[in-house]
Biotite code that builds the C-alpha atoms (Angstrom):
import biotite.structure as struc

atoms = struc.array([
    struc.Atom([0.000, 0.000, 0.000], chain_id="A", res_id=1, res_name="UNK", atom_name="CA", element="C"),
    struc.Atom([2.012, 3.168, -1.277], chain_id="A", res_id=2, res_name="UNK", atom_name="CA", element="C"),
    struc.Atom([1.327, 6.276, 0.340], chain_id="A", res_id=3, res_name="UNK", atom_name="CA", element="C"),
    struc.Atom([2.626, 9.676, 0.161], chain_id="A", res_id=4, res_name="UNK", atom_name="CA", element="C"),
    struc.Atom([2.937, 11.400, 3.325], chain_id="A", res_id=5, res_name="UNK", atom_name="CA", element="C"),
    struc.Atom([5.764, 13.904, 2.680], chain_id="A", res_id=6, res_name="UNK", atom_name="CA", element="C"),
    struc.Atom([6.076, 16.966, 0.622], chain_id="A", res_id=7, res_name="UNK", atom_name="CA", element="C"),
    struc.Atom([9.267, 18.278, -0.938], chain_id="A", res_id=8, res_name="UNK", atom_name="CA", element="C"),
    struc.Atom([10.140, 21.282, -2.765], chain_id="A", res_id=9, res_name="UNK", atom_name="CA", element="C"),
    struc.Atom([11.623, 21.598, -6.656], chain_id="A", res_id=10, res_name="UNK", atom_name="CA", element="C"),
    struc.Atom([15.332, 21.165, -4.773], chain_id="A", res_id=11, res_name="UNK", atom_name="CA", element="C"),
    struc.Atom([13.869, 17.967, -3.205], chain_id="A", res_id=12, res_name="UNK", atom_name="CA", element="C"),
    struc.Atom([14.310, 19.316, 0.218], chain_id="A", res_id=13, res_name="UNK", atom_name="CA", element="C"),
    struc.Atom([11.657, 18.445, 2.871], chain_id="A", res_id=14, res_name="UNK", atom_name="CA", element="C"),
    struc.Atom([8.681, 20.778, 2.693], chain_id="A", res_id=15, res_name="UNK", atom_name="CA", element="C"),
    struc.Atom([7.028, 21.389, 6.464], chain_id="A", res_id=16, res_name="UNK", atom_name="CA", element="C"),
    struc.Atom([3.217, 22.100, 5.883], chain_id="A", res_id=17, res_name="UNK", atom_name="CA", element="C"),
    struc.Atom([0.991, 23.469, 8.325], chain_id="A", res_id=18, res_name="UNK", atom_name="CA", element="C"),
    struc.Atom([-1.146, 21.340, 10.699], chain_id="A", res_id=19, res_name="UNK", atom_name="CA", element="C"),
    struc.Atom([-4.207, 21.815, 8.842], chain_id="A", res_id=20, res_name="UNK", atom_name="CA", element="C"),
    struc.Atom([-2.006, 20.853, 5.585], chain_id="A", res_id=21, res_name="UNK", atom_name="CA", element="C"),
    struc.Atom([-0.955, 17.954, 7.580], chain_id="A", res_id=22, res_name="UNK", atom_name="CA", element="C"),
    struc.Atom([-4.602, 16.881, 8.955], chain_id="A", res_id=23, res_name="UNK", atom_name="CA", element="C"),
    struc.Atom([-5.776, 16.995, 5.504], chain_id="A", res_id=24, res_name="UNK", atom_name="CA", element="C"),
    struc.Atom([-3.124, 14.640, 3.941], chain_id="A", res_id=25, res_name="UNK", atom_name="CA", element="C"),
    struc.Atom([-3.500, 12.585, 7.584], chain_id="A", res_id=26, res_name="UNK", atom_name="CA", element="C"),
    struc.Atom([-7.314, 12.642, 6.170], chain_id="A", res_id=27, res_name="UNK", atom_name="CA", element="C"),
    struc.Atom([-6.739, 11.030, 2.692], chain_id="A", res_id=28, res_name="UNK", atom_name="CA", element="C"),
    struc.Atom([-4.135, 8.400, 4.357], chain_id="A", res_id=29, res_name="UNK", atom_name="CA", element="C"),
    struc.Atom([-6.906, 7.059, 7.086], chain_id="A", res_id=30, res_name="UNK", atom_name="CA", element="C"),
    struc.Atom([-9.585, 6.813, 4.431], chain_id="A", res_id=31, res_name="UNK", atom_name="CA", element="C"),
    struc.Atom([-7.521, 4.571, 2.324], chain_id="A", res_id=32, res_name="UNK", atom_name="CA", element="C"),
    struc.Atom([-6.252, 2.748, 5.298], chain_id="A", res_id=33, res_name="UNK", atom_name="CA", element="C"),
    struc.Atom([-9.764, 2.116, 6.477], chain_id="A", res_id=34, res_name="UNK", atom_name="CA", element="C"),
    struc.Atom([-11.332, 0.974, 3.059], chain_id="A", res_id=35, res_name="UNK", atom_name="CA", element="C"),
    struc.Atom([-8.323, -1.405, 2.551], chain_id="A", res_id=36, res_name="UNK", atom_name="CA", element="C"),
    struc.Atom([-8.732, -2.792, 6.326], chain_id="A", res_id=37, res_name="UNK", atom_name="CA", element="C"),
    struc.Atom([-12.365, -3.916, 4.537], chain_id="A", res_id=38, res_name="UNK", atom_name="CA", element="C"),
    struc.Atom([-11.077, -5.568, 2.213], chain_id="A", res_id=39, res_name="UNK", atom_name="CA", element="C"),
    struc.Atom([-8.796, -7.596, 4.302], chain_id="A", res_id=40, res_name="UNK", atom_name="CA", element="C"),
    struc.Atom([-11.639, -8.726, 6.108], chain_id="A", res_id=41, res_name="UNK", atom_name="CA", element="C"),
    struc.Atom([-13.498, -9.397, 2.878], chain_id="A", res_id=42, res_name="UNK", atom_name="CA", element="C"),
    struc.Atom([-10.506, -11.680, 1.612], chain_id="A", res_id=43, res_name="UNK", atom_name="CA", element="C"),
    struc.Atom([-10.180, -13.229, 5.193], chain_id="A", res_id=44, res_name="UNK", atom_name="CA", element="C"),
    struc.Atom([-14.283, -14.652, 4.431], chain_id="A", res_id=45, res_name="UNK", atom_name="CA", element="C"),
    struc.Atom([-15.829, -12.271, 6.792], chain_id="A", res_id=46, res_name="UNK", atom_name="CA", element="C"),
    struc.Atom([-19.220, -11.395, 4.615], chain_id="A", res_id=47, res_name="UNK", atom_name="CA", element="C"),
    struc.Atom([-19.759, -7.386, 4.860], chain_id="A", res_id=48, res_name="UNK", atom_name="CA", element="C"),
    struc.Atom([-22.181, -6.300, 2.197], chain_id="A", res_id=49, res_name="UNK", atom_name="CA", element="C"),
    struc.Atom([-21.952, -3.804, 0.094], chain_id="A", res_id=50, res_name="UNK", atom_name="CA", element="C"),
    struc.Atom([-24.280, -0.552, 0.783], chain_id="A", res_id=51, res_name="UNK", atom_name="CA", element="C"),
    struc.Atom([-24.925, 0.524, 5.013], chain_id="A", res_id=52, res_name="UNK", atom_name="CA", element="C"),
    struc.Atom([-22.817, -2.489, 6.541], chain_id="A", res_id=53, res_name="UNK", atom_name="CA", element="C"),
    struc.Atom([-19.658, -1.259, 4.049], chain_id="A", res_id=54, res_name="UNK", atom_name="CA", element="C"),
    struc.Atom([-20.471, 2.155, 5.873], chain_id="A", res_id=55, res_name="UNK", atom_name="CA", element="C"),
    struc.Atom([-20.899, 1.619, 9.096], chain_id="A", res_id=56, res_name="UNK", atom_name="CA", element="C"),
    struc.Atom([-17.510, -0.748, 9.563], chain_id="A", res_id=57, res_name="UNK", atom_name="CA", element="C"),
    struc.Atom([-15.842, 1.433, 7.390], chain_id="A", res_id=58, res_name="UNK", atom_name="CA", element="C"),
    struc.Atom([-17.183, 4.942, 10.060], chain_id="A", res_id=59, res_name="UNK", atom_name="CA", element="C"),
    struc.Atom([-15.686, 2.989, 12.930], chain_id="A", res_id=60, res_name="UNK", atom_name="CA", element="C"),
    struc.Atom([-12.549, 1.951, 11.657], chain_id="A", res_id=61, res_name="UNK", atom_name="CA", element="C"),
    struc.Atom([-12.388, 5.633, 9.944], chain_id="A", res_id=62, res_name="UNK", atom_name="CA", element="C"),
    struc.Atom([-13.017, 7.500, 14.021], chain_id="A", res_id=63, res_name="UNK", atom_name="CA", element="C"),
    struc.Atom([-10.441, 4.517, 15.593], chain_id="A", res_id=64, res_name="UNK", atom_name="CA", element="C"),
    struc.Atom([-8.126, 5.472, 13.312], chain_id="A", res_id=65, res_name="UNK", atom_name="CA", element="C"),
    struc.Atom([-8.376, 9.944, 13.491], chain_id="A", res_id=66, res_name="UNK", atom_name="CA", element="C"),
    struc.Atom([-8.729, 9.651, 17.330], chain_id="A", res_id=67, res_name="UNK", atom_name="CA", element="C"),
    struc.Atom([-5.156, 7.324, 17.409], chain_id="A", res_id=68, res_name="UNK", atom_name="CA", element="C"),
    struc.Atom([-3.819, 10.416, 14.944], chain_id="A", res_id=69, res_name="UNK", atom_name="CA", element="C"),
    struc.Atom([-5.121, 12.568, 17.280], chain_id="A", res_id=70, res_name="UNK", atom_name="CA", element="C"),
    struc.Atom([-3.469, 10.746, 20.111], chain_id="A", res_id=71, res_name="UNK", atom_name="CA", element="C"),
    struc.Atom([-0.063, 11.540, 18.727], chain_id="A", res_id=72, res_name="UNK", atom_name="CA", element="C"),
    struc.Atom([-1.023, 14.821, 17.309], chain_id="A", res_id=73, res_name="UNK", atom_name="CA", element="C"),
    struc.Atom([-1.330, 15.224, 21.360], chain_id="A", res_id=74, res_name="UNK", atom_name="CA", element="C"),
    struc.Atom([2.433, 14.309, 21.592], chain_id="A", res_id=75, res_name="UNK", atom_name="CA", element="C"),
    struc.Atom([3.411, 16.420, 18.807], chain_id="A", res_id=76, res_name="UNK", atom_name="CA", element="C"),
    struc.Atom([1.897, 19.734, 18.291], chain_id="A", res_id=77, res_name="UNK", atom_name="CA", element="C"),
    struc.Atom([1.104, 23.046, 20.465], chain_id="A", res_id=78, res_name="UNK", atom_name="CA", element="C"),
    struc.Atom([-3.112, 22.783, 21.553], chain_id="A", res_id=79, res_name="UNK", atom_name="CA", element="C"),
    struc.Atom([-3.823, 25.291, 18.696], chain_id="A", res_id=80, res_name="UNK", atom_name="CA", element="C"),
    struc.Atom([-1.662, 23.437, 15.998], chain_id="A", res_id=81, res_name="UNK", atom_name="CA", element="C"),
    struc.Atom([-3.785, 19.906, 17.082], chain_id="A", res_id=82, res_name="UNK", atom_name="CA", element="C"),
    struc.Atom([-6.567, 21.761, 17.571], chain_id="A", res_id=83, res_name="UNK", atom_name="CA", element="C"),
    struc.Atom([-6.466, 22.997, 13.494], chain_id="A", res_id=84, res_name="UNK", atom_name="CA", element="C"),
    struc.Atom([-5.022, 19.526, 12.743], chain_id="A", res_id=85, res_name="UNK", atom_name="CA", element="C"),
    struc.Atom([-8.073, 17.378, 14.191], chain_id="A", res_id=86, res_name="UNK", atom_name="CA", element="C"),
    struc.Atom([-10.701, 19.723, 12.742], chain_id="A", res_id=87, res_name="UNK", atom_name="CA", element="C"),
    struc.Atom([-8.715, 19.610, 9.643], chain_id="A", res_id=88, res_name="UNK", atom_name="CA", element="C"),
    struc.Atom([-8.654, 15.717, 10.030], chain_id="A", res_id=89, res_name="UNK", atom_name="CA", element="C"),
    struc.Atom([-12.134, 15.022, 10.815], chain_id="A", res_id=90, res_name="UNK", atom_name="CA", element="C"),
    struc.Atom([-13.389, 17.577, 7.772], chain_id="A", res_id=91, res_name="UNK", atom_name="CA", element="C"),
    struc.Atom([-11.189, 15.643, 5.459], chain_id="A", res_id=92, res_name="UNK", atom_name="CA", element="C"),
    struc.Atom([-12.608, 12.628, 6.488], chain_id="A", res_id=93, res_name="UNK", atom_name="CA", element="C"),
    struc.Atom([-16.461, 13.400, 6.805], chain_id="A", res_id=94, res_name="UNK", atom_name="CA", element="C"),
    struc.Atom([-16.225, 14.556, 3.394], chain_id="A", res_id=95, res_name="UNK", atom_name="CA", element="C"),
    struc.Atom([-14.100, 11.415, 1.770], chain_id="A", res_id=96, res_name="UNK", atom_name="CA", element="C"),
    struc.Atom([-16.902, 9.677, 3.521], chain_id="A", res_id=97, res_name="UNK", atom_name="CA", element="C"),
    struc.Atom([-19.747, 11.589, 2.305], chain_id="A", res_id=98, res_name="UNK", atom_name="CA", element="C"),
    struc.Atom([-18.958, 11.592, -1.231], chain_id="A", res_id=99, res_name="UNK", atom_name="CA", element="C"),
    struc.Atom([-17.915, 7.905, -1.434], chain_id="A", res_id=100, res_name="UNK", atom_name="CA", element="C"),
    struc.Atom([-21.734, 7.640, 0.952], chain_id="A", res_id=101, res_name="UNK", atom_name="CA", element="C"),
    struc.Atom([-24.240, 9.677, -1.533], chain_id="A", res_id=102, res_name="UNK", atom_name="CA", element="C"),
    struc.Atom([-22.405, 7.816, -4.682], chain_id="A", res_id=103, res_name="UNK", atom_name="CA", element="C"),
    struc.Atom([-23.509, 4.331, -3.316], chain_id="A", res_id=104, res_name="UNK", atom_name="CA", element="C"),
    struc.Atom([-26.592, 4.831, -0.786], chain_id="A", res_id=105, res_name="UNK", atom_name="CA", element="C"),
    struc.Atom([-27.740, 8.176, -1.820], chain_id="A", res_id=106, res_name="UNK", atom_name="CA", element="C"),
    struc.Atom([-28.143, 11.066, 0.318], chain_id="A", res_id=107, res_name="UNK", atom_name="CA", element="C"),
    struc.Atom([-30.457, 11.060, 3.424], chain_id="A", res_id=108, res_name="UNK", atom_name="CA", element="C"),
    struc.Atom([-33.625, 12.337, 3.073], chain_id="A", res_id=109, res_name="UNK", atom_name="CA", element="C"),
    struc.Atom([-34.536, 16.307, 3.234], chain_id="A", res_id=110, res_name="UNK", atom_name="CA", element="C"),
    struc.Atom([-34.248, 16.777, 6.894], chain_id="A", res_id=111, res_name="UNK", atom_name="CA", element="C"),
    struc.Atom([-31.574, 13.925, 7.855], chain_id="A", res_id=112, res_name="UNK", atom_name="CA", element="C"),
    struc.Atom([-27.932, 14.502, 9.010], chain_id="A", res_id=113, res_name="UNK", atom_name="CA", element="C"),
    struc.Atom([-26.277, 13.779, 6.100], chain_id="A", res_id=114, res_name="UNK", atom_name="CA", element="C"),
    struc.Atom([-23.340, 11.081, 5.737], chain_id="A", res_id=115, res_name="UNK", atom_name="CA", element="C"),
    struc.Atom([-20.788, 13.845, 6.768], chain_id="A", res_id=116, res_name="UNK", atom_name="CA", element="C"),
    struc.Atom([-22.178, 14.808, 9.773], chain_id="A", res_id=117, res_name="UNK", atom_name="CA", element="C"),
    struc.Atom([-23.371, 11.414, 11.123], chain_id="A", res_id=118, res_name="UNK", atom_name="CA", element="C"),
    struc.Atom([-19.787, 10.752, 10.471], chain_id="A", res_id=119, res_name="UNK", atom_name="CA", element="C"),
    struc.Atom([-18.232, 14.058, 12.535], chain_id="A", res_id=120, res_name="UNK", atom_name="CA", element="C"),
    struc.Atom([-21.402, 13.401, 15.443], chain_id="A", res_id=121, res_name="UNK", atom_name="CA", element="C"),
    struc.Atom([-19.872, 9.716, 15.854], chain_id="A", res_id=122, res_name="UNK", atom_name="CA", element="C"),
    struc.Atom([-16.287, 10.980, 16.243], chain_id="A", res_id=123, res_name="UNK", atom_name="CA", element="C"),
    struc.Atom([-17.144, 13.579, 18.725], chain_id="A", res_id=124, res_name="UNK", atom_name="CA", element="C"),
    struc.Atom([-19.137, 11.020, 20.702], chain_id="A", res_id=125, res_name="UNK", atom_name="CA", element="C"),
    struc.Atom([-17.038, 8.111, 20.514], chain_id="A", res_id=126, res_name="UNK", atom_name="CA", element="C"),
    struc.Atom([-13.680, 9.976, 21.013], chain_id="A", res_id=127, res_name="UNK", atom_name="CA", element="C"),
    struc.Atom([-14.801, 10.238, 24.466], chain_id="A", res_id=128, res_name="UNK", atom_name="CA", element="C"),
    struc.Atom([-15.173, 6.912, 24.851], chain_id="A", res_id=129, res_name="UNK", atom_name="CA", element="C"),
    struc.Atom([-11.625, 5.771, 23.580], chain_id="A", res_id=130, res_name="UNK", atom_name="CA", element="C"),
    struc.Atom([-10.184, 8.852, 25.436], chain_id="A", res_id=131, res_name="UNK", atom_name="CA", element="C"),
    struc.Atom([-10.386, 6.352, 28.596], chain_id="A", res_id=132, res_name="UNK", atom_name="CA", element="C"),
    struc.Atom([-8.177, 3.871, 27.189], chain_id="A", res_id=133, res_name="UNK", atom_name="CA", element="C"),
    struc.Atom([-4.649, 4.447, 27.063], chain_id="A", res_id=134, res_name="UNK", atom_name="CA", element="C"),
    struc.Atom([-0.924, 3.367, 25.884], chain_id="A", res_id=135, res_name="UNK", atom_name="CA", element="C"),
    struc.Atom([0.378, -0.486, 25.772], chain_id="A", res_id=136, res_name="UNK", atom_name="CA", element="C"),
    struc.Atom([2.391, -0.451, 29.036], chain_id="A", res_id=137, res_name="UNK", atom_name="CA", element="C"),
    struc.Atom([5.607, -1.121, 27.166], chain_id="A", res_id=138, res_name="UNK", atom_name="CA", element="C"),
    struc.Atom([4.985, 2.707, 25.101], chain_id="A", res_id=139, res_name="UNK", atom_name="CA", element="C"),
    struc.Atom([3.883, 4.541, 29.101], chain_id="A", res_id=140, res_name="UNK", atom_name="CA", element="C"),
    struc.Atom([7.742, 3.191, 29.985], chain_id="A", res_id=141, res_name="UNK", atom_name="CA", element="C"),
    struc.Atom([9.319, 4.409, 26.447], chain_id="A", res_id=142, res_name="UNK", atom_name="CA", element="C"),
    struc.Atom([11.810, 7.670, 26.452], chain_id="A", res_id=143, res_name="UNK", atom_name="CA", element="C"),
    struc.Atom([10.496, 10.594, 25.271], chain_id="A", res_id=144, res_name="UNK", atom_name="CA", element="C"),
    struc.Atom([11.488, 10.320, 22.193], chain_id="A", res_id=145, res_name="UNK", atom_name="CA", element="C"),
    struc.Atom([8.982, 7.118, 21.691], chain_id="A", res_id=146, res_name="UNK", atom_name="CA", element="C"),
    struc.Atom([6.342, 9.114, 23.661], chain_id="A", res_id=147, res_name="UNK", atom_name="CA", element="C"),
    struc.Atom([6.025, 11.370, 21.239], chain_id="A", res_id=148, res_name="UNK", atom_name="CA", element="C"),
    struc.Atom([4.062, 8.500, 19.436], chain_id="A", res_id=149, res_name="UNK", atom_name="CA", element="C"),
    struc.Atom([1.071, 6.437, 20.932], chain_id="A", res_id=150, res_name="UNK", atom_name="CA", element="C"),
    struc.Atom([0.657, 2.492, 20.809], chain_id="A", res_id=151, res_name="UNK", atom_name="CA", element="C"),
    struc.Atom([-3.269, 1.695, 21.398], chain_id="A", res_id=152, res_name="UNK", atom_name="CA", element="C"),
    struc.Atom([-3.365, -0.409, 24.557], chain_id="A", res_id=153, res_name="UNK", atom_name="CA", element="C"),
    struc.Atom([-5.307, -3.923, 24.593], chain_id="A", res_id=154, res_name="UNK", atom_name="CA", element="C"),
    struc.Atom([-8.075, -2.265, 25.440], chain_id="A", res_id=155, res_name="UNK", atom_name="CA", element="C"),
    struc.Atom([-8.635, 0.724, 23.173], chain_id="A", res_id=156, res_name="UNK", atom_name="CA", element="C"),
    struc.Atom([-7.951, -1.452, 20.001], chain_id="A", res_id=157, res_name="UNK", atom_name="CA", element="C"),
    struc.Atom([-10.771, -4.568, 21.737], chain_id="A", res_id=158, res_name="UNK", atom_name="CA", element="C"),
    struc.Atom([-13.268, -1.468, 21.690], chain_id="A", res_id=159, res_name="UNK", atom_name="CA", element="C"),
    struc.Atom([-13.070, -1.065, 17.866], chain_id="A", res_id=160, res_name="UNK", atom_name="CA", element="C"),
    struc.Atom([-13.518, -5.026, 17.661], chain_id="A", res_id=161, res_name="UNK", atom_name="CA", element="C"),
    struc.Atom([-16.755, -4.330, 19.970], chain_id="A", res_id=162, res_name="UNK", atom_name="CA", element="C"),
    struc.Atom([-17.695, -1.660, 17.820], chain_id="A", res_id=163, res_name="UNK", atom_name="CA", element="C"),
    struc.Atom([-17.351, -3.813, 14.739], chain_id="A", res_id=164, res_name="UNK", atom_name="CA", element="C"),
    struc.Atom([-19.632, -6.555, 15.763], chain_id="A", res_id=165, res_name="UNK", atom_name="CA", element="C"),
    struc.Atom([-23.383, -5.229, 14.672], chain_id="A", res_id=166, res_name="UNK", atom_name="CA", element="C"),
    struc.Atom([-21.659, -4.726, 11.595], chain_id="A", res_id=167, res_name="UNK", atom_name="CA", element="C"),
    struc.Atom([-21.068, -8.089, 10.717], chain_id="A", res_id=168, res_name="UNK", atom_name="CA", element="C"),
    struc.Atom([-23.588, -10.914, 10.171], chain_id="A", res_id=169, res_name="UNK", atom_name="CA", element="C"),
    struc.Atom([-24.716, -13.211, 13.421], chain_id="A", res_id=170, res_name="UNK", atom_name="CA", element="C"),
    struc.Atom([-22.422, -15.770, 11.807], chain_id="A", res_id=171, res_name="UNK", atom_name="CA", element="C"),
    struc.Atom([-19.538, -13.902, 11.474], chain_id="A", res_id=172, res_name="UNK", atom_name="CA", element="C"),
    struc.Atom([-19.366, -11.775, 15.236], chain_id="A", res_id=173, res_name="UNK", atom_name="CA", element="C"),
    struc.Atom([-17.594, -14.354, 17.318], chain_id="A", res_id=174, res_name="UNK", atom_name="CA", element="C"),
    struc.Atom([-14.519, -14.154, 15.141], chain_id="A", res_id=175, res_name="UNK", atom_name="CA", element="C"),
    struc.Atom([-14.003, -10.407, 14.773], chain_id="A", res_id=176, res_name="UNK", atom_name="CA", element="C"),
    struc.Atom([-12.080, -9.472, 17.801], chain_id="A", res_id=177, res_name="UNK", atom_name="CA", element="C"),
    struc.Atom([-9.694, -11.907, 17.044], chain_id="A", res_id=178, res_name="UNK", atom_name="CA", element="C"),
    struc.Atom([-9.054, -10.813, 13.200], chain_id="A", res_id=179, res_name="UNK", atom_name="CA", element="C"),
    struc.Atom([-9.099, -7.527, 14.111], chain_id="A", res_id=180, res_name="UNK", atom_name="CA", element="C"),
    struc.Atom([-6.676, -7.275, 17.173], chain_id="A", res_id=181, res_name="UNK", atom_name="CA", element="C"),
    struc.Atom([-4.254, -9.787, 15.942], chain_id="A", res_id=182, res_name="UNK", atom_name="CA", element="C"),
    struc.Atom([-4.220, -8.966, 12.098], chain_id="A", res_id=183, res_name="UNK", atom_name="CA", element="C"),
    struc.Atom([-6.144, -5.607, 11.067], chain_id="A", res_id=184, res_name="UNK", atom_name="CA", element="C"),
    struc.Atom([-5.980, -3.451, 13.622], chain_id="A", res_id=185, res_name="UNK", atom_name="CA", element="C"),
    struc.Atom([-1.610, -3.909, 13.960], chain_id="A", res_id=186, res_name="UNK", atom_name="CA", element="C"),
    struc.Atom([-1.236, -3.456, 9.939], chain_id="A", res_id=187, res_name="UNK", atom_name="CA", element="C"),
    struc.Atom([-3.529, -0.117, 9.779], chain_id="A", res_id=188, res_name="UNK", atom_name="CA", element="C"),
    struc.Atom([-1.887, 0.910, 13.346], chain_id="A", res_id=189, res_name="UNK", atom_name="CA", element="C"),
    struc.Atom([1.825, 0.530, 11.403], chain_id="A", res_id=190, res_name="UNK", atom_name="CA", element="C"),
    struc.Atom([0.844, 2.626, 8.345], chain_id="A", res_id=191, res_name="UNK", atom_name="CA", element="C"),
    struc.Atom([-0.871, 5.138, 10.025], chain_id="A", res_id=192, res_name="UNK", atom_name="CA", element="C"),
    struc.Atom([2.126, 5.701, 12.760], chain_id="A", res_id=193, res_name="UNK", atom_name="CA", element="C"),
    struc.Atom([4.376, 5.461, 10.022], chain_id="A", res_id=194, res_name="UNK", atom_name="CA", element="C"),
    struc.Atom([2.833, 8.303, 8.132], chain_id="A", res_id=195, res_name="UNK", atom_name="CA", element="C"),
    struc.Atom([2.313, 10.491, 11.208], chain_id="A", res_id=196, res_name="UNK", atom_name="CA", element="C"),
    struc.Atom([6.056, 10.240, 11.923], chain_id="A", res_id=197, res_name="UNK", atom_name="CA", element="C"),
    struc.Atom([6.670, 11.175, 8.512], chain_id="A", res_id=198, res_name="UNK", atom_name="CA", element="C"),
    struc.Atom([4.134, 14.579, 8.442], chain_id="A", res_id=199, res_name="UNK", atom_name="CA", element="C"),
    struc.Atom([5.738, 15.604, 11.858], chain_id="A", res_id=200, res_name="UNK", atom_name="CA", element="C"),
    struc.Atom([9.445, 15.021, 10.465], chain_id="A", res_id=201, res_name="UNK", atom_name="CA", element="C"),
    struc.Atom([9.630, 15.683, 6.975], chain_id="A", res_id=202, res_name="UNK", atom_name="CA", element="C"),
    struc.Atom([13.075, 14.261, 6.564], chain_id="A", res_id=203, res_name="UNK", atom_name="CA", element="C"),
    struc.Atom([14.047, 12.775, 3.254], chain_id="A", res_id=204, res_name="UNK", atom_name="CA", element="C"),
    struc.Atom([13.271, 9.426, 3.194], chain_id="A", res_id=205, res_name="UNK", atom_name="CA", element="C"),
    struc.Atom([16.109, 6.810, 3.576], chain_id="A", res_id=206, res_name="UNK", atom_name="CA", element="C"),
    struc.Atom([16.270, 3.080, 1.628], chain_id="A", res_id=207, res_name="UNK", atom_name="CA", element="C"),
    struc.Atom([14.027, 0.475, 3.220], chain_id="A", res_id=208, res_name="UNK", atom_name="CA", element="C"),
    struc.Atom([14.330, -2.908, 2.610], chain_id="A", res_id=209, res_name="UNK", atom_name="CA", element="C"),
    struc.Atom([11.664, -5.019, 1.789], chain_id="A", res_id=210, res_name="UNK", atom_name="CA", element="C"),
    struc.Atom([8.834, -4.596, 4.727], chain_id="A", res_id=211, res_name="UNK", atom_name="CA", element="C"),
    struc.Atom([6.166, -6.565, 5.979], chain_id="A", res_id=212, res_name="UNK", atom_name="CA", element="C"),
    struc.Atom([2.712, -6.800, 3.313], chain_id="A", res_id=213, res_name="UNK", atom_name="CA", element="C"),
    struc.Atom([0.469, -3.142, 4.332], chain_id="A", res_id=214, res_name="UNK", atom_name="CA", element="C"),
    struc.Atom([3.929, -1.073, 5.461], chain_id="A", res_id=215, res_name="UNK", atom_name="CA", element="C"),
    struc.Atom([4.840, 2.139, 4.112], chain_id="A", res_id=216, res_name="UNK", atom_name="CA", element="C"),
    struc.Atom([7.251, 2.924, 1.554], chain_id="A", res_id=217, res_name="UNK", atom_name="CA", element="C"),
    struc.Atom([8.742, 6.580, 1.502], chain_id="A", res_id=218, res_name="UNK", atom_name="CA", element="C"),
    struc.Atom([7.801, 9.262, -0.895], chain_id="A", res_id=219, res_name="UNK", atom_name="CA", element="C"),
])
């Protein structure tokens, strides 16, 4: 899965963008990230139909994913520069979101929240919830340097498995905590700490040899 998440000038010399800049590239990155976490799960045999169950795992996966961004944007950035960088974030998102929403299900009825908003409502509500979870114990003992990242402790990356379940047929629901906090959740956890490191330290990109399948490779 290639994804840019630096910028660079005609000289190639890093470019540092601002942190709604960054949110909004950190927008386009999660999408992607969640859509292809989908179709993992498709491949893997779990059955999640096109139309509102595609939505609704993809919304979850899409407000685990901005509130762990936002958990290192915490690390990172001034209040004001995360402040602009989550709204930027959650914008980018809602409208990725909408637009890919109206195309397939058509939008709500005169009167309804549209897909957006039902989108921004969810992350506002359930970033509370994941706000009481915390770091893996071996990250809360790191140096500062690691601190200035955030690894999802057992429990905040079990709620997105809970949170997953209605989405999934009857028949499928006892085996997605297990797929996701052993398989999906660690590959879309690498990329998108990967490409946060990257948009906070825009440092030309050194020669990687060949990763693990869903890593990043440097732009």
């Amino acid at each position: 899965m290639r994804i840019k998440s630096r910028w660079f000038s005609g000289d190639g010399a890093p470019v540092q963008k601002s942190a709604a800049e960054q949110g909004s590239a950190m927008a386009f990155i999660v999408w992607r990230v969640a859509v292809q976490m989908l179709k993992r799960m498709r491949a893997a045999g779990f059955d999640i139909d096109a139309g509102a169950p595609y939505f609704a795992f993809v919304r979850e996966v899409l407000v685990f994913l901005a509130t762990v961004a936002d958990r290192i944007a915490y690390r990172r950035l001034a209040p004001e520069q995360r402040e602009a960088f989550v709204v930027a974030l959650v914008r980018h998102v809602a409208r990725h979101l909408q637009e890919n929403a109206d195309d397939l299900l058509g939008p709500p009825p005169p009167g309804e929240a549209g897909h957006g908003e039902r989108f921004i409502d969810l992350f506002n509500e359930l970033a509370a919830h994941y706000a009481e979870f915390g770091a893996a114990p071996a990250q809360r003992e790191a140096s500062g340097a690691a601190e200035a990242g955030f690894e999802p402790d057992f429990a905040f990356v079990r709620y997105l498995g809970t949170r997953l379940e209605p989405a999934l047929p009857e028949h499928d629901r006892r085996w997605v905590l297990d797929q996701v906090m052993a398989i999906e959740a660690p590959e879309a956890l690498e990329i998108v700490q990967r490409s946060m490191r990257e948009l906070f330290d825009p440092a030309p990109p050194c020669r990687r040899e060949g990763g693990r399948r869903g890593t990043l490779t440097g732009d």
